[in-house]
C-alpha positions in Angstrom: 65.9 86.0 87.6 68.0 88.2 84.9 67.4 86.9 81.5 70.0 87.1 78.9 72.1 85.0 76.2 75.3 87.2 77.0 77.8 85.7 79.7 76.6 86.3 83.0 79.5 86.6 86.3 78.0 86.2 89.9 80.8 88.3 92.3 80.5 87.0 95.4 81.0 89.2 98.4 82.8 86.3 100.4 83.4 88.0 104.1 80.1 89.9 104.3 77.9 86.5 103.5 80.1 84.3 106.3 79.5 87.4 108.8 76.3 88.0 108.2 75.7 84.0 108.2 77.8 83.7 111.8 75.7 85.9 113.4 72.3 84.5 111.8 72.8 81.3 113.4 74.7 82.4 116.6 72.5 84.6 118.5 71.0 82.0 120.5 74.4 81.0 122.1 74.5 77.6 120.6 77.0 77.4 117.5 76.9 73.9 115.2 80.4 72.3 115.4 81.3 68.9 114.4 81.9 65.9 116.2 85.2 66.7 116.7 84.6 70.1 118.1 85.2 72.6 115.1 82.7 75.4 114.7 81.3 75.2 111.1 78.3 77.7 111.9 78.7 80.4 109.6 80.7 78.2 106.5 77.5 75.9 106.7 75.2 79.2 106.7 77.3 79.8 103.7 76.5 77.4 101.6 72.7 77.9 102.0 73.2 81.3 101.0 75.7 80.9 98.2 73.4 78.3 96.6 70.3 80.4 96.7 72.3 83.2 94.7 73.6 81.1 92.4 70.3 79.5 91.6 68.4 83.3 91.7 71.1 85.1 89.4 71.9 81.9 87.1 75.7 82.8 86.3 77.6 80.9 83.7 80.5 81.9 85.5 81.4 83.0 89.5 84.0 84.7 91.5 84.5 84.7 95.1 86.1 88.0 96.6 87.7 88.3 100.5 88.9 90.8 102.6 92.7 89.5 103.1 93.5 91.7 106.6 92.8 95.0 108.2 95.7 96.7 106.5 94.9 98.3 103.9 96.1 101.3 101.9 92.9 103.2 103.3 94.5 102.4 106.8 97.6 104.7 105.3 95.5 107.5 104.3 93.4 106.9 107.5 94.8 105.5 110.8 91.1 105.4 112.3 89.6 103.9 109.3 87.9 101.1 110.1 89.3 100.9 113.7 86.1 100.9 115.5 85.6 97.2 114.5 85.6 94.5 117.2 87.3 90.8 117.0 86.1 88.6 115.3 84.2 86.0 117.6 86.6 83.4 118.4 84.0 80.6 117.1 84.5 82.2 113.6 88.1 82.6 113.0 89.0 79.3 112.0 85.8 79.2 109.7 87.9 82.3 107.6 90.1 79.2 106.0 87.5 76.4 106.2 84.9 78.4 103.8 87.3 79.0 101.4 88.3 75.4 101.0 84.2 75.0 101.0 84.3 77.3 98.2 87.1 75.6 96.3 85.3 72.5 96.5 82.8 74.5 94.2 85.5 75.2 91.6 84.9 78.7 92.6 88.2 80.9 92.5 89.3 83.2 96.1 90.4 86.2 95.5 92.1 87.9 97.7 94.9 90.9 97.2 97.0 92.2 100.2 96.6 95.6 101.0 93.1 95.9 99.4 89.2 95.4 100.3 87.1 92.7 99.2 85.1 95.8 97.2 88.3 96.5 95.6 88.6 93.4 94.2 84.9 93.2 93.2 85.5 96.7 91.7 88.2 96.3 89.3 86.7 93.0 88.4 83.1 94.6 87.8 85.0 97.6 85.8 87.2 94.9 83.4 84.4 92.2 82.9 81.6 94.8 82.5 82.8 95.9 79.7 81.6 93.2 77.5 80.0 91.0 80.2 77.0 91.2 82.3 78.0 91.1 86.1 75.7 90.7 89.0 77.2 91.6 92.9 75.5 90.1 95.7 76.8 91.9 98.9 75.3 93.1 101.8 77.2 96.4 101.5 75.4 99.5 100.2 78.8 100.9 99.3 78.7 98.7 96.3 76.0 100.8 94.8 78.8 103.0 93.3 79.1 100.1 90.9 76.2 100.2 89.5 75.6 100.6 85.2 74.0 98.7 83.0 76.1 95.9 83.2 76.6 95.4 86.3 73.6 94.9 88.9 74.2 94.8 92.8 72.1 92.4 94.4 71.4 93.7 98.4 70.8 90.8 100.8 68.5 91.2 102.9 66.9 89.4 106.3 66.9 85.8 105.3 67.9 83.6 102.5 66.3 84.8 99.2 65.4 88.1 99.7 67.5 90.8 97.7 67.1 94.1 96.3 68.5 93.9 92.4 69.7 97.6 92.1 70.3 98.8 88.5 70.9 102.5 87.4 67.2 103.1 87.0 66.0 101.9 90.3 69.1 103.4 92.0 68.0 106.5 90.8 64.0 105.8 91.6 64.4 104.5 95.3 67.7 106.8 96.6 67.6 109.6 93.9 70.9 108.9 93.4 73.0 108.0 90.4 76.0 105.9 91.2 78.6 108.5 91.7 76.7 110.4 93.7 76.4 107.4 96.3 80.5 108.7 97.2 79.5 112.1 97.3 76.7 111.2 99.8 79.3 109.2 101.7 82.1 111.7 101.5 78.7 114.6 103.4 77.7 112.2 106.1 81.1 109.8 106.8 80.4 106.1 107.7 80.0 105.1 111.0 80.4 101.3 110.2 83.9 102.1 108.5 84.9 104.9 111.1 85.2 108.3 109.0 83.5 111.2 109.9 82.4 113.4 106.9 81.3 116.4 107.8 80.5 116.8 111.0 77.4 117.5 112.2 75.9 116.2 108.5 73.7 113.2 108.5 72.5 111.3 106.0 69.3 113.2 105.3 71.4 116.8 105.0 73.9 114.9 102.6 71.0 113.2 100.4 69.6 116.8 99.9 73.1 118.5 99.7 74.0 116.1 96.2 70.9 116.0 95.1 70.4 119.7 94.6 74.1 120.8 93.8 75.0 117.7 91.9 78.8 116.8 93.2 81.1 117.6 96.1 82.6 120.4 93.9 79.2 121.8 93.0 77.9 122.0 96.5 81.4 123.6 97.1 80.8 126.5 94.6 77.4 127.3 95.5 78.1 127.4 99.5 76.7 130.8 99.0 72.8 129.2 98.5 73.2 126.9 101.5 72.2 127.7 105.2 74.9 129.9 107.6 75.0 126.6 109.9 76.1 124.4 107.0 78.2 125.9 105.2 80.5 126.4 108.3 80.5 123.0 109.1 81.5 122.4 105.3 84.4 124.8 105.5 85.6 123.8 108.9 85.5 120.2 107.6 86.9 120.7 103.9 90.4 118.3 104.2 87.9 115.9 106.0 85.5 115.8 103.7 87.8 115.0 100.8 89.5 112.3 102.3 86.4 110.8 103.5 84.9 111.0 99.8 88.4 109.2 99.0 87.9 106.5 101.6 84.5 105.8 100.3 85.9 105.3 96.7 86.0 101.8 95.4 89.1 101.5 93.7 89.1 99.6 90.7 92.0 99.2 89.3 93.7 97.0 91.9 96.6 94.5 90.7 94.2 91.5 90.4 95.8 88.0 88.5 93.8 88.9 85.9 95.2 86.3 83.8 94.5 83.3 86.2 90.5 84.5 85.7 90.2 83.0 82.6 87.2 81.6 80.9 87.5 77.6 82.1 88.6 78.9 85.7 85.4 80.7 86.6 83.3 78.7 84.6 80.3 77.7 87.1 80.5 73.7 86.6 80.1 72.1 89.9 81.8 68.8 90.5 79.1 67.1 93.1 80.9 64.4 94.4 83.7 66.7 95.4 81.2 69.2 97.0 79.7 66.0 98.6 83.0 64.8 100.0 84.1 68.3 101.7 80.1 68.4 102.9 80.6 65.0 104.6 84.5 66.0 105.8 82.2 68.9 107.5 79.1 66.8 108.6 76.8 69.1 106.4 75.1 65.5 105.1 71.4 68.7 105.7 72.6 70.2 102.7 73.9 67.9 99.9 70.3 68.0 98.3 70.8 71.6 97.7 73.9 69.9 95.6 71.3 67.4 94.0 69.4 70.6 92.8 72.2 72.4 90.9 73.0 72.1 87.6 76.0 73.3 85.4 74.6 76.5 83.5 76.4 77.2 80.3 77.4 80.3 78.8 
């Protein structure tokens, strides 16, 4: 647990938790609905999960972040971005409303922004609350590392509930010999198969890790092609435009047109209303998990 006096903000990554709770409790083929026929697998997974962070990281205050669409403005600069990605299973798309009206029932704000990623969102509010404020990021997405400094940690989930990797600047740079900026660079090298951009091609992740690591940045690699092997440095140059725009997808942006104002204080204030958790819980037959409601307790900041 992160100690402090100061105001703490838990960022939720909202869409990477119900995904990665969907397919934690639907591999075996049998998916929890209620009586009346509604899959509530992955919102109920959720929960379980969104508790445990909350009671691990201790927030006086949280924030909920979604992906609103495929369409973003990385889909402009990029048709392919992000193309490779199949439907979502049929059993989760009507969970995509139900968890947020889960969340809600927290007092927990959505946000959402057209034409942006969920990281985008987490971004810019990282970069504005930071700045007085410590933040902590629980995601599944290694991308967020880019956001680490010392305010703001990035919690990494990992296999089952409880388990996460608390990356700060210091252990960034002990475990992935990588400060945070460099975690782009790496990206721009080696492309992201999971997001469907190529890099370089014919550089992996092992080739881009030592690339930025020795030169530094993009643009010092790029002035000492001289010191790098024949092989490489032709992929480099016949890859230049590519590798620029795939450092540019990779970029978190944070300065995204966020309601900044509707984020105050009293509306992200972590102050759970149990009997309105209890009654959406029972709406949802989730009557397993209301003595993980029992448990919680308002934290002040």
């Amino acid at each position: 647990m992160l100690m402090s006096d100061k105001r703490r903000y838990l960022l939720v990554d909202g869409m990477a938790i119900l995904f990665r709770a969907y397919f934690a409790t639907s591999f075996t083929g049998k998916i929890r609905r209620t009586s009346s026929g509604v899959p509530v697998n992955a919102v109920h997974g959720f929960v379980r999960y969104f508790v445990d962070a909350v009671q691990t990281y201790q927030p006086s205050h949280v924030i909920c972040c979604w992906d609103m669409g495929s369409t973003t403005f990385r889909t402009e600069q990029y048709g392919e971005y992000k193309a490779n990605r199949p439907e979502a299973p049929e059993d989760l798309i009507p969970q995509f409303d139900l968890v947020k009206e889960v969340v809600s029932s927290f007092d927990v704000p959505n946000i959402g922004l057209n034409g942006y990623e969920a990281d985008d969102c987490m971004g810019t509010l990282a970069a504005k609350l930071g700045k007085e404020y410590e933040v902590v990021i629980v995601t599944g997405d290694h991308d967020m590392l880019q956001l680490v400094d010392e305010q703001v940690k990035v919690a990494i989930m990992k296999k089952g509930i409880g388990n996460y990797q608390l990356y700060t600047p210091q252990s960034l740079l002990e475990e992935k010999g990588l400060t945070p900026a460099q975690v782009i660079d790496v990206k721009g090298l080696m492309g992201d198969t999971a997001d469907n951009y190529p890099g370089v091609k014919g550089i992996g992740e092992k080739t881009a890790y030592k690339l930025i690591q020795q030169f530094g940045t993009i643009e010092g690699l790029l002035a000492n092609l001289d010191q790098v092997s024949p092989t490489i440095r032709k992929k480099i140059e016949e890859n230049l435009d590519m590798l620029h725009l795939s450092r540019k997808l990779a970029t978190i942006y944070c300065e995204a047109p966020l309601p900044l104002e509707e984020l105050n204080d009293e509306a992200c204030r972590w102050c759970v209303n149990k009997q309105q958790v209890l009654y959406k819980f029972d709406e949802l037959e989730f009557g397993s998990l209301s003595k993980l409601i029992d448990q919680l307790e308002p934290i002040g900041a």
